[in-house]
N, C-alpha and C positions, 0 to 999 in steps of 0.2 A: 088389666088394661086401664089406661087414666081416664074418668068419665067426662065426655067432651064437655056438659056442662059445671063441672067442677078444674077444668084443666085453665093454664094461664093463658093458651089462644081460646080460648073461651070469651076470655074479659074484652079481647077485640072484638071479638063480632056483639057480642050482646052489649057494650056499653061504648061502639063505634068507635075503638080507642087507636085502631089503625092507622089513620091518619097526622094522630098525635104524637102515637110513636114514631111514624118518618119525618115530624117535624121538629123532633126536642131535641133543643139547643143539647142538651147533657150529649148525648149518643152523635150529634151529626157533628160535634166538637171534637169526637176523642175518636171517633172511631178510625179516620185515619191517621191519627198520631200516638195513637196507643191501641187500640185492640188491633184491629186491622195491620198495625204494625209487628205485634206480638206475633198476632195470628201466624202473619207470614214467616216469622222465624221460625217457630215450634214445625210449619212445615216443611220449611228448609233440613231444618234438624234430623225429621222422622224420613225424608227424603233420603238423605246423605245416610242414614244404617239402616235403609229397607235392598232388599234384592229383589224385588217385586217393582214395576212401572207404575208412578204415581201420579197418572197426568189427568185421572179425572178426581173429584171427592163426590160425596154423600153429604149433604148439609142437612142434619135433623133438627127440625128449629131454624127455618130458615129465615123467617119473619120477610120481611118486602125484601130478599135477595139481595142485601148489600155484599154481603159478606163473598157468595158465589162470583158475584161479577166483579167485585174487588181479585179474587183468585185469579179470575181467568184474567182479566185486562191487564193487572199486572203480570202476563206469563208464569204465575205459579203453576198453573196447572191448564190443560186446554177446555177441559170443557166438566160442566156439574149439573149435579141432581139436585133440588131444595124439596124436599116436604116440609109443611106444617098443617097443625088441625086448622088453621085461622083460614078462611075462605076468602076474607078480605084480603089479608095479607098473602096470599095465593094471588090475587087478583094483582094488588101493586107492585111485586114480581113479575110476573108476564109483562104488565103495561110496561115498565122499565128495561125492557129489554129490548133491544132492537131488533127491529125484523134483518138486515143480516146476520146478526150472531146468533138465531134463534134455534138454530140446528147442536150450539153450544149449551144449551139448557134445558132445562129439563123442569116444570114446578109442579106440584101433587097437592092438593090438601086431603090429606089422610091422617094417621096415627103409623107411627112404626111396623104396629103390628101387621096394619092392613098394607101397607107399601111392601111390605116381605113376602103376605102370602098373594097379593097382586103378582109379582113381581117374579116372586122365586128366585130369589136374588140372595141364597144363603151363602157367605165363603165371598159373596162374589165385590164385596167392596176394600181396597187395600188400604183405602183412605175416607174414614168417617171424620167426621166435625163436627161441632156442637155450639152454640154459644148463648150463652142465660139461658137453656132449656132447662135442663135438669133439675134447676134450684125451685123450679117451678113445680114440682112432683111434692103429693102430698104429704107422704108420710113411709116409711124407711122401706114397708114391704112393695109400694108400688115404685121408688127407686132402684130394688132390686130387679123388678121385672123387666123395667122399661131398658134397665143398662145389660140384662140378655136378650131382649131382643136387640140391642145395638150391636151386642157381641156377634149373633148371630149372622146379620150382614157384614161382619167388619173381618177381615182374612188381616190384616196388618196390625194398623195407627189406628188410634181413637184420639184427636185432639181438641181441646179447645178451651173455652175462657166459661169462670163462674164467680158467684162475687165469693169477695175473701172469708173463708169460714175461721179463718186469724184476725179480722174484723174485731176491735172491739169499739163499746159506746163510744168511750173518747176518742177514735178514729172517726167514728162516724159523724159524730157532731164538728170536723173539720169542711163536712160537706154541706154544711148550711146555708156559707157564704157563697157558695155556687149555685142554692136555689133549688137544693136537694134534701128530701127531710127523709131518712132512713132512719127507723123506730125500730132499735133492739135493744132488750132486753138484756140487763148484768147477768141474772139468772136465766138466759136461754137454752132451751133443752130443743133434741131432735126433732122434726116434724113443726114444731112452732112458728107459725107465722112472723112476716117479715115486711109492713107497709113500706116502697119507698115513693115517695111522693117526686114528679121533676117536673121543671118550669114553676115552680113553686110564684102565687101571686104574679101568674101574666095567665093572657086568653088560652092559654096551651096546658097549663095546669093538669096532670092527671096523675094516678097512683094506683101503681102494679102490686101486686103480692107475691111475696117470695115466699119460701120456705125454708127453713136455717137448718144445714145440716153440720157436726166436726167434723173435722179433719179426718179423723178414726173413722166414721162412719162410713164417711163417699168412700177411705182407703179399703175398708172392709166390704164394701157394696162391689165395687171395682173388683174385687179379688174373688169375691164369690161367685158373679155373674161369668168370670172364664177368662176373667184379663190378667195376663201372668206377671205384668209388672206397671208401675202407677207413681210418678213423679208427679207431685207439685213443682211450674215453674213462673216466677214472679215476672209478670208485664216490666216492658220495656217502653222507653221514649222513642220515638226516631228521632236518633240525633240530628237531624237538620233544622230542629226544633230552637228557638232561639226567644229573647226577649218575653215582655210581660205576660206572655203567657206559658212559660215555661213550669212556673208557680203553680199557676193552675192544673196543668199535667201531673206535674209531682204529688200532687194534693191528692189529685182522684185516681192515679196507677195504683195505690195500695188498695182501693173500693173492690178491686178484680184479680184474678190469679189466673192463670194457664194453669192446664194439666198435659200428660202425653201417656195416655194406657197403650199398651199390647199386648197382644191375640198372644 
């Protein structure tokens, strides 16, 4: 299990960074014009070839519950769960939510493990979700654990967004001019750290730590934890998207990638 003081909801409560993340320009730009957009497809997608009723999700990593109330309000789905270890980010969830829709949500701050044996909720999720958690795990064997225990809840879908492990330097250094400084290494290996710095030189300034896994790996981590089949699928614009900041979109959809595993 990931050690809360070594985990990336870790870095919110101990360096107060909650706040910073519901307010950085990068995430409150793109998310609904690209993840949030994505998002919604990959669920349309796993919708349309499940036989199983997919009208609640599981958001593991839910951080201040954008992503859950983006499902539900736009009728993807009716109603979600969010856990994360971030207690903060538990908190700015609930506050976000309104007292009538409050019977449509659900927030936890736990670990996976403990929300399963809490719960007993094995089998019993058709629709998991995910978004930048994952890259957040340290190093390749506690990647393997944490995506069995998602197996574990998950009876269907496992979808979501991580940054691109097809990433390279001279990609990443297109994200400068947006005020984003991601430091990776020519020679990056498994497990190795991943600074990415946003709002770069304004009051909002902060920097998460990722961890870089290939392609091969998460593909291999994916197939050993119980998930029988694993597509990479490349982020999309919502096309209603228009004018000078189309550019900017184009620029930071290759920063992230969709997946879609099944049980």
């Amino acid at each position: 299990m990931i050690s809360e003081t070594n985990s990336f909801s870790y870095q919110y409560n101990e360096n107060m960074l909650a706040n910073k993340y519901a307010k950085c320009s990068f995430y409150n730009e793109t998310r609904p014009i690209i993840h949030g957009f994505s998002l919604k497809t990959l669920i349309h997608q796993v919708q349309a070839l499940s036989s199983k009723p997919m009208d609640h999700i599981l958001d593991i990593g839910c951080v201040e519950g954008y992503m859950t109330r983006l499902l539900v309000h736009d009728d993807i789905v009716n109603s979600a769960t969010g856990i994360d270890i971030s207690k903060d980010m538990i908190a700015l969830a609930k506050d976000a939510t309104r007292q009538a829709e409050k019977n449509q949500f659900e927030y936890y701050a736990m670990t996976v493990k403990e929300f399963q044996e809490k719960h007993q909720s094995i089998d019993q999720s058709s629709l998991v979700i995910s978004t930048f958690m994952i890259c957040h795990i340290e190093n390749v064997k506690e990647l393997y654990e944490v995506l069995s225990q998602i197996r574990r809840l998950c009876s269907d879908f496992f979808v979501g967004l991580l940054p691109n492990p097809f990433l390279n330097k001279e990609d990443a250094v297109r994200l400068h001019k947006y005020n984003i400084r991601y430091n990776i290494s020519p020679n990056i290996m498994d497990g190795d750290k991943v600074d990415v710095t946003f709002d770069v030189n304004t009051d909002n300034q902060f920097t998460l730590t990722d961890f870089w896994y290939s392609s091969d790996t998460y593909e291999k981590a994916f197939r050993e934890a119980g998930f029988t089949t694993f597509q990479w699928v490349p982020l999309e614009i919502d096309p209603k998207t228009t004018g000078e900041k189309k550019a900017f979109f184009s620029d930071v959809s290759y920063f992230h990638i969709g997946f879609i595993a099944r049980v």
